[in-house]
N, C-alpha and C positions, 0 to 999 in steps of 0.2 A: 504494500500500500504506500501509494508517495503522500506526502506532506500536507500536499494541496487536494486530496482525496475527502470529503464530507464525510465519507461512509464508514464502518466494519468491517469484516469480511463476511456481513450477513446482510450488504446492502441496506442495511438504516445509518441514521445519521448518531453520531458518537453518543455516549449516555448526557452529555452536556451539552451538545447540541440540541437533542432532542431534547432536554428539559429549558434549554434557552426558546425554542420554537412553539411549546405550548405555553410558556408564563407569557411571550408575544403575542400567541394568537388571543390569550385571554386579557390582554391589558388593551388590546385592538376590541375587543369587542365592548367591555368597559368604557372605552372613549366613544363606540357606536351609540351605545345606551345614555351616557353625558350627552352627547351633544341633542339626541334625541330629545331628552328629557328640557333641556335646555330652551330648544326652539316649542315645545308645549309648554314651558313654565313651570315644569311639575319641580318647584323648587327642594320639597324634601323629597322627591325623589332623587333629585342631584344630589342633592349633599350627602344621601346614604352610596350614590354609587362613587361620589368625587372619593370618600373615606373610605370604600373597597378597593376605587383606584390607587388610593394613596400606597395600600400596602402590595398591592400587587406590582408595583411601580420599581419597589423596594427588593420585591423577589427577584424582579427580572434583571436588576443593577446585581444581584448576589449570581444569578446563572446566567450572565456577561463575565464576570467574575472568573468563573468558574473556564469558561471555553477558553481563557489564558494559560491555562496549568495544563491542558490536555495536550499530548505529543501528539495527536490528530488535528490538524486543522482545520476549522471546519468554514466551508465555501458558504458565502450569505445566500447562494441563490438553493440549497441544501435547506437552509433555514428557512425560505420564503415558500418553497415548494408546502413542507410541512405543513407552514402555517398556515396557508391555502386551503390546504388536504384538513385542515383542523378547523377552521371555520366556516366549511360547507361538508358537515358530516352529509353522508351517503343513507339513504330513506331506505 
């Protein structure tokens, strides 16, 4: 596996990768719901998601973090595929 390789050799993206890719897709989806909430005015419903984004924000800063220390490196578009694949689950 070279350097610049996203993957395993089970074809998924590294354990940090993939945990940087879902704390992504979830802090994208949190900003879908603010900004929703925002343009209807449902003000405490902002403020309950702005305080879920806060700490989901925090996760995602700690598995950024993390993809520094791994000897796989992982490619952003690795990461974007994911978080694609994770915020249009399959029915």
């Amino acid at each position: 596996m070279s350097a610049t390789d996203p993957t395993d050799s089970t074809g998924t993206l590294t354990a940090g990768g993939q945990r940087f890719a879902e704390h992504y897709a979830h802090a994208l989806a949190l900003m879908d719901r603010l900004a929703r909430s925002v343009e209807e005015g449902n003000w405490p419903f902002a403020a309950d998601v702005a305080g879920e984004a806060s700490t989901a924000l925090d996760e995602l800063s700690t598995a950024a973090s993390v993809l520094t220390t791994e000897a796989t490196a992982t490619v952003p578009a690795a990461v974007l595929d994911i978080t694609d694949r994770l915020a249009r689950p399959e029915g």
